[in-house]
N, C-alpha and C positions, 0 to 999 in steps of 0.2 A: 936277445932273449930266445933262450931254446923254443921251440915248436913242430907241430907234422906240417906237413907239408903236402897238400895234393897236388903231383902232379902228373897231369894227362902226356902221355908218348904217343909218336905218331903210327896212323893205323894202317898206317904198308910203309910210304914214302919217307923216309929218314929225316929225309930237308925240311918236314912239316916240324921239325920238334922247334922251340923258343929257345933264344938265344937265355933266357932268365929261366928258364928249366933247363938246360945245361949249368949255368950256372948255380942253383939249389941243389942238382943232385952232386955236383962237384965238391958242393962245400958241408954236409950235410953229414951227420956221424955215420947216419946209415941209411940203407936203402931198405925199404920194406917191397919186397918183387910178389907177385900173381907164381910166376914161373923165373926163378932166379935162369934159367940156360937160354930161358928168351930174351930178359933183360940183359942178358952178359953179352951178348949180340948187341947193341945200343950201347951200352956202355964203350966196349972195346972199340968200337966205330969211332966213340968221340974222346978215345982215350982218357976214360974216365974209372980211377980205380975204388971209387967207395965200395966197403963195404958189403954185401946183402946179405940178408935173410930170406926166409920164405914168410908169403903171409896169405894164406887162399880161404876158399870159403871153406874150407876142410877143419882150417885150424884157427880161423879167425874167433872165434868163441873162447879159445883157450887163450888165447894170447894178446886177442886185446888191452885190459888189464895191465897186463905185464909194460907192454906200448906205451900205454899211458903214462905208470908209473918212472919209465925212464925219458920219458920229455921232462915231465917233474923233476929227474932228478937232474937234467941240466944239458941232456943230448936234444940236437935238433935233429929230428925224421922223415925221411922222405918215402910217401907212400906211393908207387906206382900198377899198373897192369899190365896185362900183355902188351896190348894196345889200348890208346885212347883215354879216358875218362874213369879214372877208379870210384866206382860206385855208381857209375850206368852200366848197369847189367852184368858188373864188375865188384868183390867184394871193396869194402871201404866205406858203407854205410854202419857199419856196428864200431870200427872204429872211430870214426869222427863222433861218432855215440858217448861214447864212452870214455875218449878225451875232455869234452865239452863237459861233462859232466863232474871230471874231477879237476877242472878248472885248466887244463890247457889249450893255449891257444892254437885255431887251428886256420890256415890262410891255404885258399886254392887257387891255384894258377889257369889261368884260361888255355884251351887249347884245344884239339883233336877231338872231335866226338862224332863217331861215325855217323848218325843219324842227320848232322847237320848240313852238309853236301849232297847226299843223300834227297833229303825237303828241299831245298832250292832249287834243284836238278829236274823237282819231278814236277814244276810247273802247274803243282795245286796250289792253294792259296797259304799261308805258312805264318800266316798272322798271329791262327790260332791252331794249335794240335794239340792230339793226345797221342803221347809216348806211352804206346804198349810193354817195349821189350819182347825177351820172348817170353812164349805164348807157354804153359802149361804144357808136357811130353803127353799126359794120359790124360787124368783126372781133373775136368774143368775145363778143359779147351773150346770145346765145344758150346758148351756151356757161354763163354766168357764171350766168342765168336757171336754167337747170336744177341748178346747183348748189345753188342758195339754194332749192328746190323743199321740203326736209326742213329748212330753219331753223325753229328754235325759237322764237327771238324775234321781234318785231315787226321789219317789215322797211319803210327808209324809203328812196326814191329821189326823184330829181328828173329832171322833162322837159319838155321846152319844148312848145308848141301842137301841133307840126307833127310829134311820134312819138306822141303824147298815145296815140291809138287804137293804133298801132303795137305801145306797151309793154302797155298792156291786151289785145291779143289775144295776145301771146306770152306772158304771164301766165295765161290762160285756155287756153292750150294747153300750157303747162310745167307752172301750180302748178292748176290745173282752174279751171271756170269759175265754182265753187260759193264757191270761196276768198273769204274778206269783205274789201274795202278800204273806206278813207275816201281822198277825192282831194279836193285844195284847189289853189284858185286864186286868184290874187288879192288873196293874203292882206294886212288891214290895209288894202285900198283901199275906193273905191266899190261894184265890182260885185264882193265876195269871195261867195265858194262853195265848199261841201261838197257833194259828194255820196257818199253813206254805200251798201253794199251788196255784192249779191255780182261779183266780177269782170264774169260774164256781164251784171248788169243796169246797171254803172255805163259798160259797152265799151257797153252798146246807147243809152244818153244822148248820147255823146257822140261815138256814127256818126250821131245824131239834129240835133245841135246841135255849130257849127262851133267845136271849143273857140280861146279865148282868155284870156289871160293866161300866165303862168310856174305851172309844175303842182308840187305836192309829192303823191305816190302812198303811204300809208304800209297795207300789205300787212300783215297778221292773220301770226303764227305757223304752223306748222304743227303740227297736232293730232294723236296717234297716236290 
């Protein structure tokens, strides 16, 4: 029976992908790609010729619909992202929306999700979190930041090179500079890195050194 298909790609390391996600996207009418020249890299690796499209948060409003109506009509669809998890922080929540809604079936595959190595690594408790994502560029960040100041749980965000310092000093001025994070970068690649510590001393590493790669920030509880 035709259906979408989510499936999560690996987020550096190639070997991370599933033997059953090679297999869906093999067999699969088409591929729905974040960035089809990113995906064609992964494909061509594993000699895989489906198919793609584009599907990003640009166009995903417009073409939704459209998705939907050709699973109906008897194509199976495989949704993927650059890396990881389509629909953490990834489009593919409007889709699944919107299948579900005109009655196709929608099955996701387990896999890659950058946040999860990430929490395990960083030696807080992982029982229980809240998954931020990223944080707001202008409007509300601040705002939001100071909210999560008395969260309980372990607190996970994501941000790119270029607010890396940005989110650590507003962290150090919201939740104090004593507050203990673990920040990961690069996860699964060549040059991956942790740096473990308190706010103040992991914000002064990386006014030291010019961060690179894609960041996972995962922020300690707060303690009465």
């Amino acid at each position: 029976m035709s259906k979408l298909y989510i499936v999560p790609t690996p987020i550096g390391n190639l070997e991370d992908i599933s033997l059953r996600a090679l297999r869906v996207l093999r067999e699969a009418d088409m591929i729905l790609a974040e960035d089809t020249r990113t995906t064609a890299v992964l494909l061509h690796h594993f000699d895989i010729t489906t198919p793609m499209r584009s599907h990003h948060k640009f166009n995903e409003h417009a073409t939704a619909q459209r998705v939907a109506e050709e699973v109906l009509g008897g194509q199976t669809i495989a949704l993927v992202s650059d890396a990881g998890t389509p629909g953490i922080s990834d489009p593919g929540f409007l889709l699944v929306r919107t299948c579900l809604e005109v009655g196709v079936e929608v099955e996701s595959l387990p896999g890659a999700t950058a946040f999860v190595p990430a929490l395990l690594q960083s030696g807080f408790p992982c029982d229980r979190f809240c998954f931020e994502g990223f944080l707001p560029q202008k409007k509300g960040r601040t705002s939001r930041l100071a909210v999560l100041a008395d969260e309980p749980r372990t607190m996970i965000f994501y941000e790119s090179p270029f607010r890396i310092v940005r989110l650590l000093e507003q962290l150090a001025e919201l939740l104090g500079g004593e507050r203990e994070v673990s920040v990961s970068r690069e996860l699964t690649k060549k040059f991956e890195e942790t740096r473990r510590g308190t706010v103040a001393e992991v914000l002064e590493h990386f006014r030291q050194h010019i961060p690179k790669g894609e960041f996972v920030v995962i922020v300690k509880g707060y303690v009465k």
